[in-house]
N, C-alpha and C positions, 0 to 999 in steps of 0.2 A: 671117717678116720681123721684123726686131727694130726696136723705138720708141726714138726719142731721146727720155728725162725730163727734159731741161735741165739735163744733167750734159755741161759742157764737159770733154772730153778735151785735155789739154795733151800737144802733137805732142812724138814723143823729143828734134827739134833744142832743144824749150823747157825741160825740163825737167831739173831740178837733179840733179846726177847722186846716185847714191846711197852716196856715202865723204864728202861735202860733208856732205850731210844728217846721218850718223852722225857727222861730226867736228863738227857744230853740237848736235846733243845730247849728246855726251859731254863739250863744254865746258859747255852749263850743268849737265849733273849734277856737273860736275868743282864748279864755281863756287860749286852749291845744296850741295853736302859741305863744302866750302871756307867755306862760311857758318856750316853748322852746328857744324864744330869751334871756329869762333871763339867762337860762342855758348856754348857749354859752356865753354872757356876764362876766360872775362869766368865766367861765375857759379861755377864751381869758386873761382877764385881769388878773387870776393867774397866767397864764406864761407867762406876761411881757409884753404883746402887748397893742399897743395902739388901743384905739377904739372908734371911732366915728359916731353916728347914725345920719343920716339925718332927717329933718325936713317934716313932713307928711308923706301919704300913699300913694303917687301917684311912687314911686322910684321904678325901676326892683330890689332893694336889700335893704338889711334890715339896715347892716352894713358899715363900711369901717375901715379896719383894716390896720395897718403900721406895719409891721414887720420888720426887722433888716434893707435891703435897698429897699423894694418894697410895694405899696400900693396894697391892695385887696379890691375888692366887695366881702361881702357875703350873700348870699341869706337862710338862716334858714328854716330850713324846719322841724316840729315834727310831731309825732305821739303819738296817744295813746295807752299807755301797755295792 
């Protein structure tokens, strides 16, 4: 016989289906990315560099930055605190 530990099971009619679920986490990782490009954005361009983001979402890289005499890809990457 199995014990209930005080772990309420939530019935299938209650429960949040699961494309909801993944369409609510992939808006905030969308959101926490969406942050961190800005971030890098703001301080690239405080210290002087140029920077130029390409057009769609299909690129291996987010950016492209020119620094004194060399061109860069950069690829961003965030986290959440």
């Amino acid at each position: 016989m199995r014990r209930d530990r005080g772990i309420r099971r939530t019935p299938a009619s209650e429960d949040i289906p699961v494309r909801e679920v993944d369409r609510q986490n992939g808006l905030a990782a969308r959101r926490n990315g969406d942050l961190g490009e800005v971030a890098f954005l703001h301080k690239a361009t405080e210290l002087g560099l140029m920077v130029a983001q390409p057009y769609g979402t299909m690129h291996a890289f987010d950016f492209i930055v020119q620094g004194a005499q060399s061109i860069y890809r950069v690829q961003v990457k965030a986290a959440a605190p």
